[in-house]
N, C-alpha and C positions, 0 to 999 in steps of 0.2 A: 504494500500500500504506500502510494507517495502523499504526503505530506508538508505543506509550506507552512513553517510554524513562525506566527508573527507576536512578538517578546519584547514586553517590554522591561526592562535590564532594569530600571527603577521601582519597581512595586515592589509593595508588601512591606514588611517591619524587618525580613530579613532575604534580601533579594535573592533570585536564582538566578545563575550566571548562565549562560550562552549553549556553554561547553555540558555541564551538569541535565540542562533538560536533551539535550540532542544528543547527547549519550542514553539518557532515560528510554526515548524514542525509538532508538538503532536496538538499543537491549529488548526491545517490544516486536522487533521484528519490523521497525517502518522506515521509510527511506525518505530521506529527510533535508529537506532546503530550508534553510534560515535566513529572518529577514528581522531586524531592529523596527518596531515601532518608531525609533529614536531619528531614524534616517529616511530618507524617499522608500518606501516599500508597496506601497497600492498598483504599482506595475505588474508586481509578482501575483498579484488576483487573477490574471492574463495566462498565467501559468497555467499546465497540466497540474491538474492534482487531484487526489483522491476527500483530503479534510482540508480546512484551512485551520488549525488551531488559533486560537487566541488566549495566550497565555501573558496572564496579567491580572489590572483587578477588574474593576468594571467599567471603567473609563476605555479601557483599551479592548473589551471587550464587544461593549458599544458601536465603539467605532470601526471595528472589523465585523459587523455585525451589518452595518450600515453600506459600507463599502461592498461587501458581499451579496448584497441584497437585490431579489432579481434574477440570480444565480440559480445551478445546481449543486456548487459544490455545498455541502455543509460545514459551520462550524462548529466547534470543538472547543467549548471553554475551558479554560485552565486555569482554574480561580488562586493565583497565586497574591492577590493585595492582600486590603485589609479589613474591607467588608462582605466584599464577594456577594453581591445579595441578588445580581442574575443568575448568579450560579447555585447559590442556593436556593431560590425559587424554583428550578430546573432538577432540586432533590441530588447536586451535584457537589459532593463534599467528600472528605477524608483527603488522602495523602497522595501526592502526585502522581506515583507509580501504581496507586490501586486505580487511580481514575482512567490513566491512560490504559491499562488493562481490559477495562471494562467497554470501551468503546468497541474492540472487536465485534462483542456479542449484543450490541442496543443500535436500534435503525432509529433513521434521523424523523424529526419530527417538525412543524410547522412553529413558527414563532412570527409573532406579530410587531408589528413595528406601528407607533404613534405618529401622527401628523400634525403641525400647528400652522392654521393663520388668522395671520392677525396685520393691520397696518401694512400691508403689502410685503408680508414678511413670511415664506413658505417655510419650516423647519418639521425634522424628524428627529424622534427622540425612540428610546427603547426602556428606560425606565419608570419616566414619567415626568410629567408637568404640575405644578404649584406653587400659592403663594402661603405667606402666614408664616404661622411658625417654623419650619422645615424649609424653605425658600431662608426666612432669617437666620439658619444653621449654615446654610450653607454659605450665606454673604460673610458671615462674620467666623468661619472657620478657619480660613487661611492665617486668620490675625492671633485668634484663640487656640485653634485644637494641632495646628502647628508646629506654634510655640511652647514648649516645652513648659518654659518660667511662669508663663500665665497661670495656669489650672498644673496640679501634678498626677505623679500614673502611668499610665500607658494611654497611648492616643484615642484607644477605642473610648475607655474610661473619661479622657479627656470632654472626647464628643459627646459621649453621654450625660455627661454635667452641664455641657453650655445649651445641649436640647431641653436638660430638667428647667436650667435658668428661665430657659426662654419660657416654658412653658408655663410657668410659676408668674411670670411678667406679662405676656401679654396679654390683649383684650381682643374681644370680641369685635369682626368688624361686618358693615354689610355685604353681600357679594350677590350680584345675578347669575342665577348658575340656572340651566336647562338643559335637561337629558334626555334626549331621543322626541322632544319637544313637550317634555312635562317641569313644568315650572319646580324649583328647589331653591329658589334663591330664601336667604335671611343671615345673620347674625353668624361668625363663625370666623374658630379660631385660625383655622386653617384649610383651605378647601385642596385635595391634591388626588390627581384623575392620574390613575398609576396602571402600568402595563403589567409589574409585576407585585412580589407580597412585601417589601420590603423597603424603606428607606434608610436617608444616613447610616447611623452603625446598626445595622441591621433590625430595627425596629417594626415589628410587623405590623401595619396599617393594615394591609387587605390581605387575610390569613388565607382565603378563600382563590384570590388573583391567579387566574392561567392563562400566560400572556398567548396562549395557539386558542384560544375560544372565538376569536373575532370580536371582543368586547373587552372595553377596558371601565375599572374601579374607580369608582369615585368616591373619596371620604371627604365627609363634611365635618370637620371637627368642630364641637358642638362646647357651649361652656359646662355644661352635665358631664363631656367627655375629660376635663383634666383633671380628674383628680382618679380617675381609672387609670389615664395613663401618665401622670405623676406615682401613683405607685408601683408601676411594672418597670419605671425609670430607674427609681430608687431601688426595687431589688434587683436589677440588675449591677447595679452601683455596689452595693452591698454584697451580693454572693452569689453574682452569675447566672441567678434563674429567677424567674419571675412567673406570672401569670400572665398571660398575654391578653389584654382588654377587647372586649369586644363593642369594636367601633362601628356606628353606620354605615355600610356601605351601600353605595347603588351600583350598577351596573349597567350599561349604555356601549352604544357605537359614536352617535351625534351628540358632541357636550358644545355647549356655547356658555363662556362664562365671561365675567366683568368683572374686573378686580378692582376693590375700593385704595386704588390707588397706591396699589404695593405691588415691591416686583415681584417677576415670576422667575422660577428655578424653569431651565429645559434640562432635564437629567441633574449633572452638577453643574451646570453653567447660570449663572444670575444673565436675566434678558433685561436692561433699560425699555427697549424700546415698541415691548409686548405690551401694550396700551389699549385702550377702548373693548370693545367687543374681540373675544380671543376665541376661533371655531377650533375643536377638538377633535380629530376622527379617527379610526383603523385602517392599515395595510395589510389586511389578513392576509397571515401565512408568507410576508414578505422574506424569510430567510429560512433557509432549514437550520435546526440545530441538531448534534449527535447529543 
């Protein structure tokens, strides 16, 4: 089986080198071209290939997701960062050499990919879209969960505190929100229309989320909902396990929302310029994944 594995050299808490997984690979019986995220590699898609791996966390995942999309080849996540949370939506975890094993014997399946416009502005996402609290993790993480001297711990820890923060702080705001053209707008902490079950450090919003259904999650976080998920915050803070809150969700293909003047996250990226009326929709089944 040939394989074009696209690596990004920087993830995760303790990175995998080059040489480490492409040994991994060849030990697996697969024949193997390597390509750095880091450098021009979207040529190599153009390639013969059996999988296209993306090994990395979910940024890089994403975006070989993105690029492949349209295709036959599938991809091959290698959830080597720090949240991994397409990969685990996808029930794809343990240790690298159990994962790459397991591919032999599992067919690929259909994964969906999100759509935004808004302000003459087309964009595709694969985790999801929102504002609120979880949009505010991620504006002010680069500065906090980063930075080591700010908050102490480990980074996951880290992000887990400045999301309790947030959640402890903010208020409620108004938002128009419309799902397959049934009206849902009101009052809310946070409204975030998600492809898969997980955001930031792997915090499950939509426990139910399967991003190959042609329908994407909508949670409305509600002021009844923080102090459910203020405490599944804090045990996880505390000793790794928690209860996992059961948050409103809907479900829809057609979302059209208006955000009361806050920005929006597209996956991890903060959007200025996603303003007024923002339409929502599905690419079903735009990528295969292994």
């Amino acid at each position: 089986m040939r394989v074009t594995l696209f690596h990004n050299p920087q993830a995760g808490d303790e990175p995998r080198s080059a040489t480490e997984l492409t040994r991994m690979l060849e030990e697996a019986g697969f024949q193997v071209r390597y390509r750095s995220t880091k450098k021009s590699w979207k040529k190599a898609l153009q390639d013969s290939a059996d999988i296209f791996i993306a090994a990395g966390g979910d940024g890089t995942v994403a975006e070989v997701m993105h690029a492949a999309a349209g295709g036959d080849v599938p991809v091959a996540p290698l959830p080597i960062g720090t949240s991994n949370n397409i990969a685990r939506t996808l029930g794809i975890v343990g240790d690298a050499r159990e994962i790459i094993a397991r591919w032999r014997a599992h067919s690929s399946r259909p994964f969906d990919l999100g759509i935004i416009k808004a302000a003459g502005l087309t964009e595709g996402f694969v985790e999801g879209v929102g504002g609120g609290v979880f949009a505010d993790a991620v504006l002010k993480g680069g500065e906090v969960v980063d930075d080591p001297t700010t908050l102490v711990g480990h980074v996951t820890d880290r992000a887990l505190s400045l999301v309790r923060q947030l959640v402890e702080d903010c208020r409620p705001s108004a938002w128009k929100v419309e799902i397959d053209g049934r009206d849902h707008s009101g009052d809310y902490l946070a409204v975030e229309v998600l492809n898969i079950r997980f955001v930031g450090p792997s915090i499950p919003l939509a426990t139910h989320a399967d991003p190959g259904d042609g329908r994407l999650d909508i949670v409305l976080l509600r002021e009844e909902d923080r102090e459910p998920l203020l405490k599944y915050l804090t045990g996880r803070l505390e000793d790794a396990s928690a209860h996992v809150p059961e948050l409103p969700v809907q479900r829809g293909r057609e979302i059209r929302i208006e955000p009361p003047g806050t920005r929006l996250r597209v996956d991890d990226t903060i959007h200025d310029e996603l303003t007024g009326v923002v339409e929502i929709s599905v690419d079903a089944g735009a990528v295969q994944v292994l």
